[in-house]
C-alpha positions as CSV (number, residue, x, y, z in Angstrom):
1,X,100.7,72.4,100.8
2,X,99.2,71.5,104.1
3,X,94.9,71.8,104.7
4,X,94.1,74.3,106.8
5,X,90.8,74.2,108.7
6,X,88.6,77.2,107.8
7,X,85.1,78.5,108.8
8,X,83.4,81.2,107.4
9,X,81.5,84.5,108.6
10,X,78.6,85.6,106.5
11,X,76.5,88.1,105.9
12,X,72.6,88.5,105.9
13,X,73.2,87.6,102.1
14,X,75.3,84.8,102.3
15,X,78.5,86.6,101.2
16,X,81.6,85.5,103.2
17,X,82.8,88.5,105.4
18,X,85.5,86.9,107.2
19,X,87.0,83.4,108.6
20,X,87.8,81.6,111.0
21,X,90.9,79.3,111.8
22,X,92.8,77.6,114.7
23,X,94.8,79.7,116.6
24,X,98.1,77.4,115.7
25,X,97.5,78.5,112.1
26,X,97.2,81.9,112.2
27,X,100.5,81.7,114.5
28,X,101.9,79.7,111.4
29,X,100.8,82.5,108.4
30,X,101.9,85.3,110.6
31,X,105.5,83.7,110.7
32,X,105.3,82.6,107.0
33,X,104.1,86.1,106.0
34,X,107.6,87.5,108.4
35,X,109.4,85.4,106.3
36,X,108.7,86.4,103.1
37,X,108.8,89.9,103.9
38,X,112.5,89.6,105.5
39,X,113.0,87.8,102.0
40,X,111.4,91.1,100.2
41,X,113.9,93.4,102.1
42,X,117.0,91.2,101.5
43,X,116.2,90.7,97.8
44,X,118.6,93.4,96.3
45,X,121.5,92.2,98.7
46,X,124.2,90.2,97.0
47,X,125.1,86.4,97.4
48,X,128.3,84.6,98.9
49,X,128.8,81.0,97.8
50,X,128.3,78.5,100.8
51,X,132.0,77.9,101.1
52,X,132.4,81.6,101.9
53,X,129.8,81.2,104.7
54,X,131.6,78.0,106.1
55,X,134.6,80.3,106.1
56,X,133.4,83.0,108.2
57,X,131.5,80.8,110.6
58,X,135.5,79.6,111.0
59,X,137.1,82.7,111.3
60,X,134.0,83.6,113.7
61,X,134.6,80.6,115.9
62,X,130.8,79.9,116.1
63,X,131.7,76.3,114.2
64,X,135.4,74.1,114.3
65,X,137.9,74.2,111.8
């Protein structure tokens, strides 16, 4: 798991309201966080094996026989 760089917001109490992080990584969790909700979505779809996939890439043309 990679460190990210965080600094905090707080309060007049000293409770933490909101952070702060590098641009690049919020880039990064907004595409992790598309990711796993295109996972969620696809979840109930069924599987084909690899070979299957190889096969219709073939029959596609988008890779050589």
């Amino acid at each position: 798991m990679r460190q990210i760089e965080l600094q905090y917001v707080m309060n007049q109490a000293g409770e933490k309201t909101a952070v702060i992080l590098p641009i690049t990584e919020f880039k990064e969790l907004l595409e992790d966080l598309e990711d796993l909700a295109a996972i969620a979505e696809r979840r109930a779809e069924s599987t084909i094996s690899h070979d299957e996939v190889v096969a219709e890439l073939k029959r596609d043309g988008l890779i050589p026989s």
